[in-house]
N, C-alpha and C positions, 0 to 999 in steps of 0.2 A: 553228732549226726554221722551216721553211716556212709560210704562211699554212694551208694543204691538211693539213700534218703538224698543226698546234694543232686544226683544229676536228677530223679523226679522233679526235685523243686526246682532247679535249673530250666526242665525241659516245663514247667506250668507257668512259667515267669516268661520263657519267650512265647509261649501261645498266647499269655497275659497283652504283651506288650504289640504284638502281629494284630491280635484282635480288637483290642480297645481302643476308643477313640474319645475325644474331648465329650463329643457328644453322647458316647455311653456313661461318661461320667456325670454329665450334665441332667441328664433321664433320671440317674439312679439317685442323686441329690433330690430334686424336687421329690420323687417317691417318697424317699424319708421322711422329707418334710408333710407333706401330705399325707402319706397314711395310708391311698389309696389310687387303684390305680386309675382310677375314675378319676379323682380331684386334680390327679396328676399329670391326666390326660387335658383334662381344663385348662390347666395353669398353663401346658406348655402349647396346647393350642393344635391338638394331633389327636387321634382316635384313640378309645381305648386298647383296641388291638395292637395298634402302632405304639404304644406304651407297652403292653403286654413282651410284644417282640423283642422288645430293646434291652429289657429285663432279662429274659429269654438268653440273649446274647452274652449278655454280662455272668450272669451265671454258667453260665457254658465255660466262656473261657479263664471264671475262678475257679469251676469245677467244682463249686458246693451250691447248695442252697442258699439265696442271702435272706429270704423272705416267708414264713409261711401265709399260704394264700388264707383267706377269712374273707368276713364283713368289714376285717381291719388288716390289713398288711402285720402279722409279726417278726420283726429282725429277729435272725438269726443269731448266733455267737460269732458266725464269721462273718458277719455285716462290718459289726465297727471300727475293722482296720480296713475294710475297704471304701468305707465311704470317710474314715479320716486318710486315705490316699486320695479322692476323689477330691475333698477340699483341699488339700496342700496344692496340688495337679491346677485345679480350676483357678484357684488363688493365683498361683503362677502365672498364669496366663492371662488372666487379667491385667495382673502390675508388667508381663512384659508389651502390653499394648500402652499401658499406661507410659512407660519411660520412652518406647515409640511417638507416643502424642506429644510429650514432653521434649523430646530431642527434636522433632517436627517442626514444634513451636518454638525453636532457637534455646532449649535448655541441654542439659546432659545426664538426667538422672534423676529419679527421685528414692528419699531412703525414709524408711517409715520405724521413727523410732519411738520406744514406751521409757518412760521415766518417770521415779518416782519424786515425791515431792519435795524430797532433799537435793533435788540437782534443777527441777522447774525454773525455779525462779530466778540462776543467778547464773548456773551453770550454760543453760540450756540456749538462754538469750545471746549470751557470748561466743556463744562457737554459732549462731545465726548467723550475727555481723563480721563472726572470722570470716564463715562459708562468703556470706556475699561479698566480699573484696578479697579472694581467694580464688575460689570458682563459684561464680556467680547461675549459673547453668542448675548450680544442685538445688532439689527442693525438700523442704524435710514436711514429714507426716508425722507431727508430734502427740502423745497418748500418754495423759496421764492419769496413774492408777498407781493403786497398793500392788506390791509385788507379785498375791496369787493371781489378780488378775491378769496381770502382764504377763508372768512365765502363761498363764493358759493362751493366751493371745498371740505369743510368742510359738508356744506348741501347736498352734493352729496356722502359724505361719501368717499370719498377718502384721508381723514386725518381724523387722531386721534388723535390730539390735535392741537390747536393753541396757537402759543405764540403772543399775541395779546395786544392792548389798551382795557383796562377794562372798555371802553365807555357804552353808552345806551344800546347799540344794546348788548352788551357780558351782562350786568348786570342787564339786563329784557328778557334774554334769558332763566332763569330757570334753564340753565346748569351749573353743578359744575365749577367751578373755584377757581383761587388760584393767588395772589397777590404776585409779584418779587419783582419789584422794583420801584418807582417813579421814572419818566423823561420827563422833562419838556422843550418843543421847543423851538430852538431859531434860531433867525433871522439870517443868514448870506449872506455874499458877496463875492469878489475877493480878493487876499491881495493887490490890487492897488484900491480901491476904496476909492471914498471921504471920504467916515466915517467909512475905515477901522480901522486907527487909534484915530481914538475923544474916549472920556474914558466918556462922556456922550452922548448918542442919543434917540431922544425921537420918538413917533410915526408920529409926522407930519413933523419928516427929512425922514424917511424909506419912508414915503406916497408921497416922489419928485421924485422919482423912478421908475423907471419899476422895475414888480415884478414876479417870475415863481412861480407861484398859480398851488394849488392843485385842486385836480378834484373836478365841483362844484356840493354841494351836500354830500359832504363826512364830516364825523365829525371833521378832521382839514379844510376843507376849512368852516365850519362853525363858528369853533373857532376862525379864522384867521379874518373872517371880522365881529364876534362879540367884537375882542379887537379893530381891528380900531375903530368901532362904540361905545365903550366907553371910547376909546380919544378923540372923538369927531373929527376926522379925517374921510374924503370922502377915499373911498376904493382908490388902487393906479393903474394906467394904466398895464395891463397885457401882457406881452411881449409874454409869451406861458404860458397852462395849461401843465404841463406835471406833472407826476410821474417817471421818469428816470431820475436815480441818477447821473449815465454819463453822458446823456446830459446837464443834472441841473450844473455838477459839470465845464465844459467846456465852457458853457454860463454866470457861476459867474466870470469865470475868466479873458472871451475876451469879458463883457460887463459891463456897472453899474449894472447888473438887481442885484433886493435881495429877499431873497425868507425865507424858514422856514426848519430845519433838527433835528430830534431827540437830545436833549442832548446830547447822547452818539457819537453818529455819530459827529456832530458840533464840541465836542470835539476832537474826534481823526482827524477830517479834519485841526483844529485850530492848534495842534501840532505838525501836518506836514507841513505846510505851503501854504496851499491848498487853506483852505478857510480861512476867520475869522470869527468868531461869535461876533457879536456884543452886549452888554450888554441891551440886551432887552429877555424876554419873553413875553410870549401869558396872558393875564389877565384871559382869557379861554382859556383851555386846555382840551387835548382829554380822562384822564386817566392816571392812573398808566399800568404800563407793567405787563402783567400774565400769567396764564394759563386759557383755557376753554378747557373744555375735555365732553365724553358723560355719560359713565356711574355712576352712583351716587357712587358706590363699583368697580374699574378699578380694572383691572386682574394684574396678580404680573408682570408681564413685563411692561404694563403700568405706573402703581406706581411704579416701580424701575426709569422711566424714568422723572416720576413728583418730584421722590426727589430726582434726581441727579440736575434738576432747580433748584429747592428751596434751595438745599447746595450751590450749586454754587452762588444764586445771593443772597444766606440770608434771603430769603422773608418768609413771614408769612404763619401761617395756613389756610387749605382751608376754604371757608366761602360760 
């Protein structure tokens, strides 16, 4: 970009910023949502005009169009960075009234974090009970999901931190991070299956099987049928794609099918009698277990929350 092109965008950034207000942002959300400027006007409980104007404004001081007018409001191409600034903005402000309420109420903080289900159960409980005899004041906002949906939740700014696979997508993200622990998938079944019991299985017994495959696309279903393809094994008939650990868990038991669970998880399914793991892992695997978080310097409530992980699960320094 040109010398000519920075100071334009410089000088539309502070007319941006002079002109907008929470409440243009707020307008310009329900509109989205809505469709119209009518329904819009409804929702928010103000004239149509008074809707009209506010729009009026906002686009003035983006300097484009965000809407063409109709029977249907249609976005623009330069709508959806401004109304994905409108939600991070609004989100903001929310969570800072919320840690206002919270510190009010005799706390100091709340951190809203997304975890997958290799750290739910064992990890996630443990740094709870560090927090509350540590600082007591912190409050966590726990969310758990498969990874796309987190990093989208994440990019929406409704979480502050992920405890996630420190795959491609986390470790070409640019964002800080911090390494827990290794754990590495393994194959499991029903405890009535053929090769519950065999104390050797190889990949082209698991490949005579039906199997409940991850979502495809996802960086374990890549890893999953980049180790079949270097057994030299044909991928295995797929009985269902699912990511639900219930259903996963119900169908290993009243079928042959065989599928893939976090170490951790495998493990504790293994010594209740649940499921078994069978003595195989992934030749490719997805990562070690971490953190990814946003700001390069987190605020003391955050960092109290990133090294109650780190004690609890041992892991390394941020990198």
């Amino acid at each position: 970009m040109n010398e000519g092109a920075l100071e334009s965008a410089d000088a539309a950034a502070g007319q941006w910023t002079r002109r907008i207000r929470l409440r243009h942002l707020e307008v310009l959300r329900i509109i989205a949502r809505h469709g119209s400027l009518t329904a819009a006007a409804g929702a928010l409980g103000i004239t149509q005009p008074a809707v009209s104007q506010w729009l009026a404004d906002i686009e003035a001081a983006a300097g484009v169009r965000l809407f063409e007018r109709g029977q249907r409001l249609r976005p623009t191409p330069f709508a959806a960075p401004i109304l994905a600034h409108a939600e991070r903005v609004l989100e903001d402000a929310g969570r800072a009234l919320a840690e206002v309420a919270s510190i009010r109420a005799g706390g100091s903080g709340r951190v809203r974090v997304g975890t997958m289900s290799v750290a739910a159960a064992s990890l996630v409980p443990e740094v709870v009970l560090r927090l509350r005899a540590q600082a007591p004041g912190i409050e966590l906002s726990l969310v758990e999901d498969i990874a796309v949906q987190l990093w989208s939740r994440f990019e929406r700014n409704e979480l502050d931190v992920l405890v996630t696979r420190l795959d491609a997508r986390a470790l070409g993200s640019g964002l800080p991070h911090r390494r827990l622990f290794a754990d590495r998938h393994r194959v499991v079944c029903g405890p009535n299956h053929p090769l519950a019991r065999r104390r050797r299985v190889a990949w082209r017994d698991v490949a005579r099987y039906p199997w409940l495959m991850p979502t495809a696309g996802t960086p374990l279903y890549e890893a999953l049928t980049a180790t079949f393809a270097a057994a030299g094994v044909a991928p295995p008939q797929v009985l269902m794609t699912s990511v639900s650990a219930t259903a996963n868990v119900t169908l290993f038991t009243r079928t042959d099918a065989l599928g893939v669970q976090s170490g951790a998880l495998a493990a504790r399914m293994h010594e209740r009698g649940t499921l078994v793991a069978l003595p195989l892992t992934l030749a490719h695997d997805t990562g070690d277990v971490g953190l990814v978080w946003r700001d390069r310097v987190p605020g003391a409530v955050l960092e109290a929350v990133l090294r109650a992980f780190v004690e609890v699960s041992g892991g390394a320094r941020a990198v």
